[in-house]
Short mmCIF file of the C-alpha atoms (twelve columns), coordinates in Angstrom:
data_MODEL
# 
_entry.id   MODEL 
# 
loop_
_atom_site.group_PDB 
_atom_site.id 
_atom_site.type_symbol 
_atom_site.label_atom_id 
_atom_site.label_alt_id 
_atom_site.label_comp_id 
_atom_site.label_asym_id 
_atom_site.label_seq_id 
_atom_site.Cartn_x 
_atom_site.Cartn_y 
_atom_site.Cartn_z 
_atom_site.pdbx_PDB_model_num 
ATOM 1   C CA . UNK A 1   -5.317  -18.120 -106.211 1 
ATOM 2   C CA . UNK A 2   -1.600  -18.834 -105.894 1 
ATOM 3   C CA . UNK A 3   -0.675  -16.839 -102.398 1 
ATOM 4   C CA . UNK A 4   -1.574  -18.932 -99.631  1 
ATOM 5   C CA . UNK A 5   -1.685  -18.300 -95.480  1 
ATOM 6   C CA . UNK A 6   2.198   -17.635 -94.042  1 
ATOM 7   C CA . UNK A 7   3.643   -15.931 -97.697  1 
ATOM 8   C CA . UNK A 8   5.517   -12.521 -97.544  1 
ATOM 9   C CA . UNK A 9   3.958   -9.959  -99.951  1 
ATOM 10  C CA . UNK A 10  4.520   -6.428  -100.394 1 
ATOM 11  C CA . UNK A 11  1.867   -3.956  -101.548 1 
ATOM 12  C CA . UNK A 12  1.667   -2.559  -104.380 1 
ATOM 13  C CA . UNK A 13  -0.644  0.306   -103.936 1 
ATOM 14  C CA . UNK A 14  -3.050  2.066   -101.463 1 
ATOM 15  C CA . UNK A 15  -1.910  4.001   -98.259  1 
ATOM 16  C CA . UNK A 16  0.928   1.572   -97.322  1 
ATOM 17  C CA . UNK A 17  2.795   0.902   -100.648 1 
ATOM 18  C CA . UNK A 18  6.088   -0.618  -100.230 1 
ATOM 19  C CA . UNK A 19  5.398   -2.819  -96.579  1 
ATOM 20  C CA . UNK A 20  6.042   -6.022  -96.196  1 
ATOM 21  C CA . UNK A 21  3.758   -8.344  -94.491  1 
ATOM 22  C CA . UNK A 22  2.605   -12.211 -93.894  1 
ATOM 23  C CA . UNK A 23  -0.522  -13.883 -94.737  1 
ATOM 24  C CA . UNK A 24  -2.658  -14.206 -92.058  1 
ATOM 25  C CA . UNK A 25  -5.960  -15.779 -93.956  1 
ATOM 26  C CA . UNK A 26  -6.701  -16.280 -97.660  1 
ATOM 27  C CA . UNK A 27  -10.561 -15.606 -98.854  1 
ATOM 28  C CA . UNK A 28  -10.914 -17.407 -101.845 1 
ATOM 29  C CA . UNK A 29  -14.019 -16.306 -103.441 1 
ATOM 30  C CA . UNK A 30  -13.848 -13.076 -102.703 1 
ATOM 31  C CA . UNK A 31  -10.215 -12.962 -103.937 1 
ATOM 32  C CA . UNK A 32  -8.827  -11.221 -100.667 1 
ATOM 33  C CA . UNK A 33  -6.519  -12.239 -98.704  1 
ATOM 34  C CA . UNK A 34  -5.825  -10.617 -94.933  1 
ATOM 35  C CA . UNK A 35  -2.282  -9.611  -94.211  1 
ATOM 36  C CA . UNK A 36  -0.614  -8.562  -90.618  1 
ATOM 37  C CA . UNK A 37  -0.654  -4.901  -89.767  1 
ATOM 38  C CA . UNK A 38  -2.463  -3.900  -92.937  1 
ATOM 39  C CA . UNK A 39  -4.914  -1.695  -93.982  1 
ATOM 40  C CA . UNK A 40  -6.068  -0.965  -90.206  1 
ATOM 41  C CA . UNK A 41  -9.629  0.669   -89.902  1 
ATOM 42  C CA . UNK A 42  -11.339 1.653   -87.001  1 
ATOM 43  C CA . UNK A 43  -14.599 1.497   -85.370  1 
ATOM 44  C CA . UNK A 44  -16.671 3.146   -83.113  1 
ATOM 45  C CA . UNK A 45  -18.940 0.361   -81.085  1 
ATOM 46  C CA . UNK A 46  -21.780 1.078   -78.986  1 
ATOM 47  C CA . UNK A 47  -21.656 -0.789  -76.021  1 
ATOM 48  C CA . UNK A 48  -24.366 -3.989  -75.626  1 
ATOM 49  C CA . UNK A 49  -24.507 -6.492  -73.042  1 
ATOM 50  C CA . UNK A 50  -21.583 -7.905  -71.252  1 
ATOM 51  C CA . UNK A 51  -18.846 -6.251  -74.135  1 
ATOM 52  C CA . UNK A 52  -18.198 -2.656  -73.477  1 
ATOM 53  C CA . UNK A 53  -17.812 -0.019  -76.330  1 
ATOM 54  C CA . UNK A 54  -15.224 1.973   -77.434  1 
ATOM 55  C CA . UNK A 55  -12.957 2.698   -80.485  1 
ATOM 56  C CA . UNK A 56  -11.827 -0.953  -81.759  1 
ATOM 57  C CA . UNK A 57  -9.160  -1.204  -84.428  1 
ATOM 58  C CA . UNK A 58  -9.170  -4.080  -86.821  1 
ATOM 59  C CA . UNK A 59  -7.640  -5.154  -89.649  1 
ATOM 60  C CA . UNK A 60  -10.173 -5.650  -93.327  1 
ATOM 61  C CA . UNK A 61  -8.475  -7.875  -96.449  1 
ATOM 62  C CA . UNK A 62  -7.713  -6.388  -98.979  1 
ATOM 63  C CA . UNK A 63  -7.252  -7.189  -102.968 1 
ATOM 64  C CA . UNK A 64  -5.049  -9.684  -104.318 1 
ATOM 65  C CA . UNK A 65  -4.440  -7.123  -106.983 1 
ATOM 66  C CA . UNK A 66  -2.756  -5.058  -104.800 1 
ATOM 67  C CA . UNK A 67  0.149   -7.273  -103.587 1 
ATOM 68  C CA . UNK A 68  2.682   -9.265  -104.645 1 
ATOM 69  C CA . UNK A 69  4.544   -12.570 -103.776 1 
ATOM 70  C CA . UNK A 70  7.889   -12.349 -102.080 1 
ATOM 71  C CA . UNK A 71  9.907   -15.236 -102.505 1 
ATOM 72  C CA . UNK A 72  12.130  -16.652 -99.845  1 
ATOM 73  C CA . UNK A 73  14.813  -18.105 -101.556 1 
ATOM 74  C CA . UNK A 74  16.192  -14.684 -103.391 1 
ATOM 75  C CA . UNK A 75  14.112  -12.125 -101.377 1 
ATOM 76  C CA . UNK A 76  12.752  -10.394 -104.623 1 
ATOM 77  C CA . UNK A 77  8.949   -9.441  -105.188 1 
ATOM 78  C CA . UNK A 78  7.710   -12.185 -108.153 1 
ATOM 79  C CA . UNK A 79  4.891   -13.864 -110.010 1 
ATOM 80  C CA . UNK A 80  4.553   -17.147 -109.332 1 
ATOM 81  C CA . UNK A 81  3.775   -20.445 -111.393 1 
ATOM 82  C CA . UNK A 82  3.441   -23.906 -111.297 1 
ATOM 83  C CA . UNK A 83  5.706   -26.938 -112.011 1 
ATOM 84  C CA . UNK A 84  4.318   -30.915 -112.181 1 
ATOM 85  C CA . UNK A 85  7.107   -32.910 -111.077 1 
ATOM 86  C CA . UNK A 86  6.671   -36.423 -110.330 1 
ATOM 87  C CA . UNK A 87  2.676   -35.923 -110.336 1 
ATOM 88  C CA . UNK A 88  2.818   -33.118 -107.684 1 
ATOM 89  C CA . UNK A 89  1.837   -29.632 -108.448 1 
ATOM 90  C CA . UNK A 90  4.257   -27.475 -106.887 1 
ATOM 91  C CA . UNK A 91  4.263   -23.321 -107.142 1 
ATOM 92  C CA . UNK A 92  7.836   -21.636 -108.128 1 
ATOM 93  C CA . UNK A 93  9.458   -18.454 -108.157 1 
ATOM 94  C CA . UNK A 94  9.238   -16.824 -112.008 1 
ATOM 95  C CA . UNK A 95  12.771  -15.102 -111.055 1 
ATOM 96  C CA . UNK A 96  15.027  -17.861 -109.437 1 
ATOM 97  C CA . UNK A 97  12.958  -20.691 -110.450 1 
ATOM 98  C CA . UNK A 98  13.080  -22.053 -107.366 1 
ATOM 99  C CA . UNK A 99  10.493  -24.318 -105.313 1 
ATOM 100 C CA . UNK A 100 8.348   -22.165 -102.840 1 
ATOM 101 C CA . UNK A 101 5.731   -24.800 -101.590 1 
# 
């Protein structure tokens, strides 16, 4: 998986196309990855113990289908790829090829 935890993407389909958002955490072998202020559900909890219930709000990951890289250097949705310079793998920007890592 190429997008990793702090990247801009934009989705590309569901309720929210079009927003922009950061990684917050990358699930790799489930091929998800959960991004802020997307694809909010929420929950009705009974309440049990010490934690009292209530309608909770909370965000699920979704697909890494459905988004796409933004890169920081020209600010343009792109694929990215992967450059071995000096015996480093680095990942860069299909569009500007520039050096996002």
């Amino acid at each position: 998986m190429k997008i990793k935890k702090g990247d801009k993407i934009k989705l590309l389909s569901g309720k929210q196309k079009g927003f922009e958002s950061t990684v917050e955490k990358v699930y790799k072998l489930k091929n998800k990855v959960l991004a802020e202020g997307v694809n909010i559900v929420t929950r009705h909890v009974k309440p049990s113990g010490k934690d009292a219930g209530g309608i909770i709000k909370s965000a699920k990951p979704i697909d890494v289908s459905e988004v796409i890289f933004i890169c920081p250097k020209c600010s343009k949705p792109s694929r990215l790829g992967y450059q071995i310079i000096d015996g480093k793998k680095i990942r860069i920007c299909r569009k500007c090829k520039e050096n996002v890592s």
